[in-house]
N, C-alpha and C positions, 0 to 999 in steps of 0.2 A: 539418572541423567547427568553428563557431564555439566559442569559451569558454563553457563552459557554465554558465546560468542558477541560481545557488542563493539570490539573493536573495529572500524566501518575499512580502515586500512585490509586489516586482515580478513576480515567477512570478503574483499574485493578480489583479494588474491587467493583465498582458496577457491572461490567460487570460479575462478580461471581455472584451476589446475583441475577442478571435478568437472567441467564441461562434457566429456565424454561421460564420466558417470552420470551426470543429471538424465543426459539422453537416454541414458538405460532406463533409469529411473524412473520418467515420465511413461515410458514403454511398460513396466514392470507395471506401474501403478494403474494404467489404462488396462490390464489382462483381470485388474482386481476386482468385488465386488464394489459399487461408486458410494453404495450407502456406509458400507463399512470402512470405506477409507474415511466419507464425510464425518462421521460419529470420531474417527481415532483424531484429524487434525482439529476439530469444534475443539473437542479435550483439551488437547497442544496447546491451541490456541489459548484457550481461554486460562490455562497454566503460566506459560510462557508471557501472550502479550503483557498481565500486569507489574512484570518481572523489568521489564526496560523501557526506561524512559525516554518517549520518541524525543521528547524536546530537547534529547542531547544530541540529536541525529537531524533532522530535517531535512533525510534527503529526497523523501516524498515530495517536498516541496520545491524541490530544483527539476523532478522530473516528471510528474504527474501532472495531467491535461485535466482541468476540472469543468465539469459540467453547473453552472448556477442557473437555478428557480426563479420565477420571476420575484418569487418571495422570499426569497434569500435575499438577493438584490435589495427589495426593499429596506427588508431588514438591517441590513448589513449599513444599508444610505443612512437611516436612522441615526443608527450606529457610530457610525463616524460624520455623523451632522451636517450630512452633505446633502442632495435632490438626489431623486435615484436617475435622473437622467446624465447628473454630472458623474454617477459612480459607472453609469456603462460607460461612459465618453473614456471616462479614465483608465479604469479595469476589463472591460467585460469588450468579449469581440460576439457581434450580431451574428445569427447565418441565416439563410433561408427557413421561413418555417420555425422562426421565433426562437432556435436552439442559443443559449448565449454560455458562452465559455470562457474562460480569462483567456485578457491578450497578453499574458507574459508569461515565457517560463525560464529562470525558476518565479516564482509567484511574489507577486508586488508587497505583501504579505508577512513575507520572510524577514527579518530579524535575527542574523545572527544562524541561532538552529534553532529558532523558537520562533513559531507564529504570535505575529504581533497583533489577530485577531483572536486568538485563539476559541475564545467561550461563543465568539461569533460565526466562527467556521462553517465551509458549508458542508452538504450531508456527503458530498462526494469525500471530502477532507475526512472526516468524523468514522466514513465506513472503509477506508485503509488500512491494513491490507485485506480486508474480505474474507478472510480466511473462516467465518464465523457464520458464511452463505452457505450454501447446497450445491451442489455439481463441483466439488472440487476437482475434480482429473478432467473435469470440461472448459477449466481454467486454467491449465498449468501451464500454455506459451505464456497468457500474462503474468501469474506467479511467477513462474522463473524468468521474467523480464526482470523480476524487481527482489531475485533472489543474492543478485551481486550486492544489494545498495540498503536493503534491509532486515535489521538484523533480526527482527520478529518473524520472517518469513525464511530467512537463513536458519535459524533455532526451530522452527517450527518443522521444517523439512528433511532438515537432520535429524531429528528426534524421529520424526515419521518412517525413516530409510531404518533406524534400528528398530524401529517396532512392528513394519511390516516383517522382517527379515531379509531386506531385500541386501544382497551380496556385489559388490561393484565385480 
């Protein structure tokens, strides 16, 4: 495997220049079997992700919509020693039907490229980029949403592109 790509500059610009390839790509990987693709990128993943340290990146965190629990929330109020009704007023937007999500993006959170919650993050935060679920090719608009801006999912997908064989 080449050295892998963490530079977020250049992860941005090549991921421009391969658009057209991606589109194959996703095409290619959709014709494939879905279990044997999930088996090759779990592998990637689970190689790759310990390899780069998101907290010198944080771009999940300027663009990612998160979902919180009513027990995250809690937790979290604890946490920063606040009522949990002052941390929705502050962080958290209501919807119908009890769904609560942060009102900010990038996230109130953010510090720099490091989560200033970090150990208290929520499961949405903790399970980015997903790559380590089931149904990968039934993911890949939101994978390749997030293939310009991360470099785990950039290194993960190009590894994948040389080991299916797939040919731009």
């Amino acid at each position: 495997m080449e050295q892998l790509q963490t530079d977020l500059a250049s992860i941005a610009e090549m991921a421009t220049a391969r658009e057209t390839e991606n589109e194959a790509f996703k095409d290619f990987l959709k014709s494939k079997d879905a279990t044997a693709i999930d088996k090759i990128v779990h592998r990637l993943n689970a190689d790759i992700s310990p390899k780069i340290d998101c907290t010198t990146c944080g771009n999940c965190c300027r663009s990612l919509m998160i979902n919180v629990s009513d027990e995250e929330a809690t937790n979290l109020a604890k946490h920063l020693q606040i009522s949990t009704s002052d941390l929705k007023a502050t962080y958290i937007e209501e919807g119908s039907g009890g769904l609560m999500i942060m009102n900010k993006i990038p996230c109130h959170f953010l510090a720099g490229t490091k989560c200033s919650i970090y150990e208290h993050r929520f499961a949405g935060c903790r399970a980015f980029p997903h790559l380590d679920l089931p149904k990968f090719t039934a993911r890949l608009f939101s994978t390749f949403m997030y293939y310009s801006m991360c470099p785990i999912i950039f290194n993960v997908v190009e590894t994948l592109k040389a080991e299916t064989g797939f040919e731009a």
